[in-house]
C-alpha positions as CSV (number, residue, x, y, z in Angstrom):
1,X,19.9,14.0,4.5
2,X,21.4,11.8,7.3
3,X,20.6,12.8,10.9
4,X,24.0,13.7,11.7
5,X,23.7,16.2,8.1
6,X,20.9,17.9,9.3
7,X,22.6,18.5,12.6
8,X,25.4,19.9,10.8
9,X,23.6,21.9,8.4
10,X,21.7,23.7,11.7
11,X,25.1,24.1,13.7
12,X,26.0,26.0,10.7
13,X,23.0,27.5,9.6
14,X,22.8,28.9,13.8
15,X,26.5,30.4,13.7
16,X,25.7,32.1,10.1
17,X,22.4,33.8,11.8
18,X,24.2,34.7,15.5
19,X,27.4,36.2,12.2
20,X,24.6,38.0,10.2
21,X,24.9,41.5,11.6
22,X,29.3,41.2,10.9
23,X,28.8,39.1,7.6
24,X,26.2,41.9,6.3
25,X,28.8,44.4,7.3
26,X,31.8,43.1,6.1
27,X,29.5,42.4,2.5
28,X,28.6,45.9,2.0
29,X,32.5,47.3,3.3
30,X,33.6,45.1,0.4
31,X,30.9,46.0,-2.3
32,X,31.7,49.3,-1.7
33,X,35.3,49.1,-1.9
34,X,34.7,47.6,-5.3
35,X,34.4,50.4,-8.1
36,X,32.8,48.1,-10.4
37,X,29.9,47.6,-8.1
38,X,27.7,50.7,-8.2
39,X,24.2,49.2,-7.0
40,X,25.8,48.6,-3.3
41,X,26.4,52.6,-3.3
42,X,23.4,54.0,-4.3
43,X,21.2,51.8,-1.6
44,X,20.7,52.7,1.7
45,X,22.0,50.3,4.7
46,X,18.7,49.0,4.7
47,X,18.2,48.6,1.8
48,X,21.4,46.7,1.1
49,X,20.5,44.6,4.4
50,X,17.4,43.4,3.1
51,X,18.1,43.0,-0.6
52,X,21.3,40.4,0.2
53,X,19.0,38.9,3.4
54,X,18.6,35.7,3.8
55,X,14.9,35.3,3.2
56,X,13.2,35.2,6.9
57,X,10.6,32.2,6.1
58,X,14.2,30.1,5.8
59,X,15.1,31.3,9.0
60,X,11.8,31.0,11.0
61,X,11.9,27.1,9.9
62,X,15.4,26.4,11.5
């Protein structure tokens, strides 16, 4: 990846983690407006948070 990539990438990769409370939110909202989803339902917030988490090794390394 060029230099100016990788800057980029970290830009975006910073304004996804300071998002990740809302984006988390605004995932489970619309899993469980969606009937056909049923695992989003029977999980706890948690749960749900964790499962659909970005994995925190990833995020230690930024």
């Amino acid at each position: 990846m060029k230099d100016t990539n990788i800057v980029q990438f970290k830009i975006f990769c910073d304004y996804l983690a300071a998002r990740r409370v809302a984006l988390l939110a605004a995932w489970r909202k619309a899993s469980e407006a969606d009937p056909r989803q049923t695992t989003a339902r029977s999980l706890t917030r948690a749960q749900f948070n964790l499962k659909t988490a970005v994995d925190p090794v990833f995020e230690a390394e930024k």
